[in-house]
C-alpha positions, 0 to 999 in steps of 0.5 A, a space after each residue: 574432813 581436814 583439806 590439805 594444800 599440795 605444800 602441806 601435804 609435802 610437809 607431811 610426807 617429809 615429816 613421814 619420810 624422815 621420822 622422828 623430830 627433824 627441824 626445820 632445815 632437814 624437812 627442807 632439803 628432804 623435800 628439795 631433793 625428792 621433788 627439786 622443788 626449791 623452797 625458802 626457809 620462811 615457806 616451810 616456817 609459815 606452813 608448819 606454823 599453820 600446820 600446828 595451829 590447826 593440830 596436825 603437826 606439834 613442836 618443841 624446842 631443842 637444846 641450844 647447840 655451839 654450832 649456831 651460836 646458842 640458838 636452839 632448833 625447833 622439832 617437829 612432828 606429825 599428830 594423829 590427827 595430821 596423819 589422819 589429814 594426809 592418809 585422807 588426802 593420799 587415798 583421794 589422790 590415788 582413787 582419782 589417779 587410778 587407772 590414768 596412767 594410760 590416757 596420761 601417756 597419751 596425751 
């Protein structure tokens, strides 16, 4: 079974969240307003780096656009195989947090 860290799997939500083949910089603010996490632009590169290298993430490169001077975005997207990884990972979370909801309020 593939393991995912916390970051990964918020990555993944994101890239769920936002559907399609957002860039880098969307997936970012998507995760820095639903967590108020702040994220820096070289932690999202290096973990969707890592994600592709073991398959559970794809990209490709878009057109060059004027807006940033020619450069062209990276898009991304989840694999099947990634989906696979996070839908493992939610349904571990959630077979572990069933039922807490109570002690957790009272402690």
């Amino acid at each position: 079974m593939e393991r995912l860290g916390v970051f990964e799997q918020l990555l993944l939500l994101a890239l769920v969240r936002l559907g399609g083949e957002p860039y880098g910089v969307v997936i970012r603010d998507e995760i820095e307003t639903r967590t108020g996490r702040v994220v820096s632009p070289g932690a999202i590169y290096t973990a969707l780096d890592r994600l592709e290298q073991r398959g559970l993430v794809r990209s490709r490169l878009g057109e060059p656009t004027a807006e940033r001077g020619g450069k062209r975005k990276r898009h991304y997207r989840m694999t099947p195989r990634g989906a696979r990884a996070l839908a493992n990972a939610h349904s571990t979370m959630a077979q572990m947090a069933h039922g807490l909801r109570p002690k957790l309020e009272t402690l």
